[in-house]
N, C-alpha and C positions, 0 to 999 in steps of 0.2 A: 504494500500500500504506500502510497507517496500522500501527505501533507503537505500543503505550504498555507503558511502564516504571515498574513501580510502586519506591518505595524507602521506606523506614523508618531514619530516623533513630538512631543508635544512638547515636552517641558522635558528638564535634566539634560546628563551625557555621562557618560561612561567614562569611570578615571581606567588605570590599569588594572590596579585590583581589583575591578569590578568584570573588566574583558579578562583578566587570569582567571574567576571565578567561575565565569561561562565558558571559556575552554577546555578548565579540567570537571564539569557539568558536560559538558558533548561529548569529550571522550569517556566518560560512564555508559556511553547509550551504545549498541552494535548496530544500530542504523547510519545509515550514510547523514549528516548534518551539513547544509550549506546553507551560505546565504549569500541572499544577492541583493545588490543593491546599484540600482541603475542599471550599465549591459555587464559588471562583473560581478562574477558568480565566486566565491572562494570557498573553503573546507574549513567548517567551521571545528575544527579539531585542531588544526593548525594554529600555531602561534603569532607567527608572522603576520600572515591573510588574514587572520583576527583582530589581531592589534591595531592592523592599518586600515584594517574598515571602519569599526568600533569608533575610534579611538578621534575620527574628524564628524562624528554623526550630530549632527544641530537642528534642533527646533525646526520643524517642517519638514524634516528630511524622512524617504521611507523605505523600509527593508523588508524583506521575505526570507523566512527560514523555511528550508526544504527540505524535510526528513525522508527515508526510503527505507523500509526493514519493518523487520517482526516486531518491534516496541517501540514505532514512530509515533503511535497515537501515548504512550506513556512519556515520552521524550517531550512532544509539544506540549505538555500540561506545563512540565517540570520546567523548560527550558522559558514558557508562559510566565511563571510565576517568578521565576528568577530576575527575565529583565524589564517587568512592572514589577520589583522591589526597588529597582534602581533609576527609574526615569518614569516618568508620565507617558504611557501608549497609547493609542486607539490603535484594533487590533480587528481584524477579520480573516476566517478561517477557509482554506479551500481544500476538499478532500480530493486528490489525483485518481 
């Protein structure tokens, strides 16, 4: 099954700690985790590709996380809740 989660930045932004947090959160999960934003897509497992996406995201700006595997529907809750503790989202769901 594939997920994707769109969200829209309202308010907040992401320090590091808080993109370390969600990294080592995606790799707990055996489902594929991406996100894309704009036409780049990265590996939300990744450190790198995480950091530098995250890391410039501001007020109106909007991303999609794209889960694929046997515990995508458990991953999007967790991965949900994570980053509305840390910034203000509007958030709509699409099931693949």
């Amino acid at each position: 099954m594939e997920i994707k989660k769109s969200f829209c930045v309202q308010e907040g932004k992401f320090n590091v700690q808080n993109i370390l947090e969600l990294i080592q959160l995606n790799s707990s999960f055996d489902c594929e985790v991406n996100v894309k934003k704009n036409d780049k897509t990265i590996n939300a497992k990744s450190i790198l590709g995480t950091m530098n996406l995250f890391i410039y995201l501001r007020s109106g700006e909007e991303f999609t996380i794209i889960l694929k595997g046997k515990d995508a529907e458990y991953a999007e809750e967790k991965i949900t809740q994570l980053i509305e503790k840390h910034i203000t989202v509007t958030s709509f769901l699409s099931l693949g």
